[in-house]
N, C-alpha and C positions, 0 to 999 in steps of 0.2 A: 729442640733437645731439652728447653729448658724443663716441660712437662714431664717426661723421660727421668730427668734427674728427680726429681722433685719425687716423684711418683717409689723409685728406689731409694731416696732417702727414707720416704716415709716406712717402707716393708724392711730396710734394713734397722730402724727403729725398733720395731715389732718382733724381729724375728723370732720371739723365744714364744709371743703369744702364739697360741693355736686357737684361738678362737675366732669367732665370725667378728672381721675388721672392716670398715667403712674408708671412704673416702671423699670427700667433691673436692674436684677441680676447679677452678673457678679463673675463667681465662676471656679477657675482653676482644682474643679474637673469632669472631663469626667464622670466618674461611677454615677454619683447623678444624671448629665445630661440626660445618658440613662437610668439611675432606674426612670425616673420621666416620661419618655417616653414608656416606659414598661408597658402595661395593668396588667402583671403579677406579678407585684415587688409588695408586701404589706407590704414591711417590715414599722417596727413602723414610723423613720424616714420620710421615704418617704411619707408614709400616713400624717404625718402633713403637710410638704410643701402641697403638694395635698390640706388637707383639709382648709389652711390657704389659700391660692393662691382662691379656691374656693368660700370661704366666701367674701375676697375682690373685688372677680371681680362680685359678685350680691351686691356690694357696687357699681359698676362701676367704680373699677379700674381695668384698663389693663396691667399684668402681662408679662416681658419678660425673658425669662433665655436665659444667654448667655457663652461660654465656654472661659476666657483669660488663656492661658501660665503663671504660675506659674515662681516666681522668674527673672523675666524680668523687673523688674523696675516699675510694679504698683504701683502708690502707695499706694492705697487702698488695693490691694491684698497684698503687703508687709508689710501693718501695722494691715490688720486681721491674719495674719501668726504672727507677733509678740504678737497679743494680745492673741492669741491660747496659743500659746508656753508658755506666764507668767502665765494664765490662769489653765494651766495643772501641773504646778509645785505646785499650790499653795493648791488647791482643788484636791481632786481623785472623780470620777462621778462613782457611783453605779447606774447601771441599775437594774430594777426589772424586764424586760422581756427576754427572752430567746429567739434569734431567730427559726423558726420551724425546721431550718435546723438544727441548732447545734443538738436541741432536736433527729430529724430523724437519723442526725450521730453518736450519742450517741448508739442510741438502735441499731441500723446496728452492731455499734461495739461490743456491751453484746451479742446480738445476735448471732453474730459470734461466741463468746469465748464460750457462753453454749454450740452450736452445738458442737466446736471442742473437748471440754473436755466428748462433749456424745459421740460423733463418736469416741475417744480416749478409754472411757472406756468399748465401745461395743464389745462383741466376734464372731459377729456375720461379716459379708460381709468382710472375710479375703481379698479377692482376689480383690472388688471393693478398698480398702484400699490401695490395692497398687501400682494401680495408682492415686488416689486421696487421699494422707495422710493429705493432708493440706484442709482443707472445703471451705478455702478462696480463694488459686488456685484452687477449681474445680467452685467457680461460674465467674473466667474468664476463663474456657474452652466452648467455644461454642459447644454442644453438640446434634448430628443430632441423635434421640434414633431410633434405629431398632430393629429387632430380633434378632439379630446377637450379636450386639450389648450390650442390655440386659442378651441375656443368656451366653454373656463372663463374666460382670462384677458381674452377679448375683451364679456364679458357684462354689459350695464349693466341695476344695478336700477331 
């Protein structure tokens, strides 16, 4: 967010100009760089840079991101890294959205554990069981199914 702010401070500065306004950003993290570069990133964050950067430039202003090395003697980078830091001690930031991934990883994971506690309590496919007791090691086995195949793993004694 902090780009976000940063970026309407500067347009709320300006706002009487109407002329063609500039900008660089200049931000020692790589991952924002390329999540802002990414058709596919929607994550919350990014979407506002996005949509703030957007708004400003059918303002006509010209928008640059650029990547500096971190901890080299910026000074500007050296005195947003200390106002972070006081920042974070001071305030805790609650988010109310949940990225989709966590969400997808969540269920992956319940998902899992119902199977294995069914597959655990089933008496049925003795023989598939024991090569596959774990649910989670059989979906990293790459499995080419044949007939052969099938009627070993499906074969009760």
């Amino acid at each position: 967010m902090a780009i976000v702010k940063a970026m309407v401070t500067i347009k709320e500065l300006h706002i009487a100009d109407n002329v063609s306004r500039e900008i660089t950003i200049h931000t020692d993290s790589k991952i924002t760089l390329q999540s802002l570069k990414n058709p596919k990133n929607h994550k919350h964050l990014i979407n506002e840079i996005r949509k703030t950067a957007l708004s400003m430039e059918k303002q006509n202003w010209h928008i640059t991101f650029t990547w500096i090395r971190a901890h080299v003697g910026h000074h500007g980078n050296e005195l947003a890294d200390k106002l972070a830091k006081e920042a974070a001690g001071k305030d805790i930031i609650f988010y109310n959205r949940i990225p989709i991934c966590e969400i997808a990883q969540q269920l992956r994971e319940t998902s899992l554990k119902k199977w294995q506690m069914q597959w655990d309590s089933t008496t049925k496919a003795r023989t598939t069981k024991e090569f596959f007791p774990i649910t989670k090691d059989r979906l990293k086995t790459k499995i080419t199914l044949t007939p052969i195949f099938t009627a070993l793993v499906t074969w009760e004694n």
